[in-house]
C-alpha positions in Angstrom: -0.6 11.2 -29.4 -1.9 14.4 -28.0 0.5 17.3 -27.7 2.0 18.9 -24.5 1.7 17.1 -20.4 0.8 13.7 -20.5 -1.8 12.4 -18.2 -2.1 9.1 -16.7 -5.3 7.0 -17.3 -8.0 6.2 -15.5 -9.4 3.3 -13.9 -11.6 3.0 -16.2 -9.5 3.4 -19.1 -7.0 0.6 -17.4 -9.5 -2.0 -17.3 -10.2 -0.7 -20.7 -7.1 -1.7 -21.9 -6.7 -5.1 -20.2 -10.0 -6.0 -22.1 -8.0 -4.4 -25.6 -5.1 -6.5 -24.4 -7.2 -10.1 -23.8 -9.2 -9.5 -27.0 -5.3 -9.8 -29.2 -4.9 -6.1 -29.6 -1.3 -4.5 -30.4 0.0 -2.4 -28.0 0.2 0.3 -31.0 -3.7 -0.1 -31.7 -4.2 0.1 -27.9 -2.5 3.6 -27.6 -4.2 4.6 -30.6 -7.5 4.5 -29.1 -6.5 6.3 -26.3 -4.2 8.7 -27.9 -1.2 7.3 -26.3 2.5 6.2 -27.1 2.5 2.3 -26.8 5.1 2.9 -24.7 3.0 3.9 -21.9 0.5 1.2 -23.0 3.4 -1.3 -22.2 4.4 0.2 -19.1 0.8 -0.7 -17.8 1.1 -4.4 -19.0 4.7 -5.7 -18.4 4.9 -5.6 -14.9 1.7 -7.9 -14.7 3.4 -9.8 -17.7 0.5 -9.4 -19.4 -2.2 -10.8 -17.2 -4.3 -8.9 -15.6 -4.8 -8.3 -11.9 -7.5 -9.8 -10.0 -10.1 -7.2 -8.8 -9.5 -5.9 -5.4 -11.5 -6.9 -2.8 -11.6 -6.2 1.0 -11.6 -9.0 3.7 -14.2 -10.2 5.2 -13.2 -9.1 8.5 -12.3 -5.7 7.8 -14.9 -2.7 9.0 -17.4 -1.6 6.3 -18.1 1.3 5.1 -21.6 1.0 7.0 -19.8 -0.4 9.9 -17.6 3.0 10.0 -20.6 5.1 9.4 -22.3 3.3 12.6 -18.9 4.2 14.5 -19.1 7.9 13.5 -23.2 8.5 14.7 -22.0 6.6 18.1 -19.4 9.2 18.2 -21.3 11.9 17.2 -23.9 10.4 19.9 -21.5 10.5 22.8 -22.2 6.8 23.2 -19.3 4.7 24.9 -16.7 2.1 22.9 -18.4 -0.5 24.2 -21.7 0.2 23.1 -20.9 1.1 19.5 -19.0 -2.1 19.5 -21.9 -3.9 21.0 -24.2 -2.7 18.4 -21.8 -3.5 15.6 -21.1 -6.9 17.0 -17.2 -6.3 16.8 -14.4 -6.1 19.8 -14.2 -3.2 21.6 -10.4 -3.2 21.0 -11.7 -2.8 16.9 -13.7 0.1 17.4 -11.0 1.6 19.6 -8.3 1.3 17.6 -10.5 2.3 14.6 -11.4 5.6 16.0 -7.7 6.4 17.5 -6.1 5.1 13.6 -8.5 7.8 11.9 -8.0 10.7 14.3 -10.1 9.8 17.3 -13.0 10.8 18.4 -13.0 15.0 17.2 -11.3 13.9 13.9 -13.1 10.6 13.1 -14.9 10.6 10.0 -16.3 7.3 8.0 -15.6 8.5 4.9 -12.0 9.5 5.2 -11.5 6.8 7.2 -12.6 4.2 5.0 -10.7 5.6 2.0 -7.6 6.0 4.6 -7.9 2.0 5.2 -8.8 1.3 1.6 -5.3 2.9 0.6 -3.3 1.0 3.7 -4.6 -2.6 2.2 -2.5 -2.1 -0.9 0.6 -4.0 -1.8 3.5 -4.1 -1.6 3.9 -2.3 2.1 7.4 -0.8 2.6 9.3 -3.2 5.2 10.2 -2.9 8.6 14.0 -2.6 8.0 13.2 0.5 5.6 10.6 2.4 7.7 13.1 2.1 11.2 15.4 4.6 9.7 19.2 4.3 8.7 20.4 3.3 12.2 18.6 -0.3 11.6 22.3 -1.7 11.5 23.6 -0.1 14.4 20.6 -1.7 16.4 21.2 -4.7 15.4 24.8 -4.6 15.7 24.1 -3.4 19.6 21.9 -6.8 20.4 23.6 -9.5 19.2 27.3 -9.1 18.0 28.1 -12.1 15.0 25.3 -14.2 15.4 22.4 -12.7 13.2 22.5 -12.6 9.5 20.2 -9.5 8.4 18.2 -9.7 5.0 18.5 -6.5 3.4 17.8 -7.4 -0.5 14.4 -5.9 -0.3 14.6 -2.9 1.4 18.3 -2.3 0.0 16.7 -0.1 -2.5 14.7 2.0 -0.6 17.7 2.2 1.9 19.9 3.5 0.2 16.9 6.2 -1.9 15.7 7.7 1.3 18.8 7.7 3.3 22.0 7.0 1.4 23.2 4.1 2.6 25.5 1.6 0.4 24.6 -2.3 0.4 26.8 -4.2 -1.7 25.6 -7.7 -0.5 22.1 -9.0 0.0 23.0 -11.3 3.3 26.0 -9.7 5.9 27.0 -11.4 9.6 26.4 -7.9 11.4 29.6 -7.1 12.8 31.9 -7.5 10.1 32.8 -4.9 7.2 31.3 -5.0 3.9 33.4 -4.8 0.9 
């Protein structure tokens, strides 16, 4: 184990170790190699439970890099929406809400964009219930009084990180106090 900060591993060296793992390597001869407490070996491999994850991939629907870079010369090119979408056989509605997602048409840039989209198609995305704010209850509680049960279990814990609030149940009728 090297002395001093502790750096996390690459990609590389992840993929590295899932190989390790699948050949019937200890997590102690794993963090040997790469000069790591098998502590922090295990922290890559127990969430996944030991299997490892299946290669990311983008949809077939989703803009290419090439795609992006054909959006940026139209841009660049003072050619209309509809054009660049023409060319790129897409929806005008794509290209548009492409360029306005990524900046619009001063800011857009394929690169950044690309990597910007890249990052938004990981999982798991925060819900809706956490990203409204800490008032989600008191909206509810304005639109329909005891008729709506609200699922809060997974975004209690972010609720109540970012913005204090207490859940002590998973499922509450809105309306009524929580013990």
């Amino acid at each position: 184990m090297r002395p001093g900060k502790r750096f996390g591993l690459s990609a590389i060296e992840k993929s590295d170790i899932w190989c390790r793992w699948k050949a019937g390597e200890s997590l102690h001869e794993i963090g040997r190699a790469f000069d790591k407490p098998h502590s922090s070996i295990r922290c890559l491999l127990l969430p996944r439970g030991g299997i490892p994850p299946a290669a990311r991939r983008r949809s077939r629907l989703a803009l290419t890099l090439a795609e992006r870079e054909d959006i940026s010369r139209g841009i660049a090119s003072d050619s209309p929406l509809r054009e660049i979408a023409q060319r790129l056989d897409r929806a005008a509605s794509t290209v548009s809400r492409e360029i306005s997602r990524h900046g619009g048409r001063p800011a857009y840039r394929a690169h950044v964009a690309d990597d910007h989209a890249w990052d938004l198609a990981l999982r798991p995305k925060k819900c809706l219930q956490a990203s409204t704010g800490p008032n989600i209850l008191e909206r509810l509680q304005r639109t329909s009084k005891n008729c709506l049960l609200v699922r809060v279990s997974r975004c209690g814990d972010h609720l109540q990180k970012r913005y204090g609030l207490e859940i002590k149940t998973a499922m509450h009728r809105i309306g009524e106090e929580v013990d």
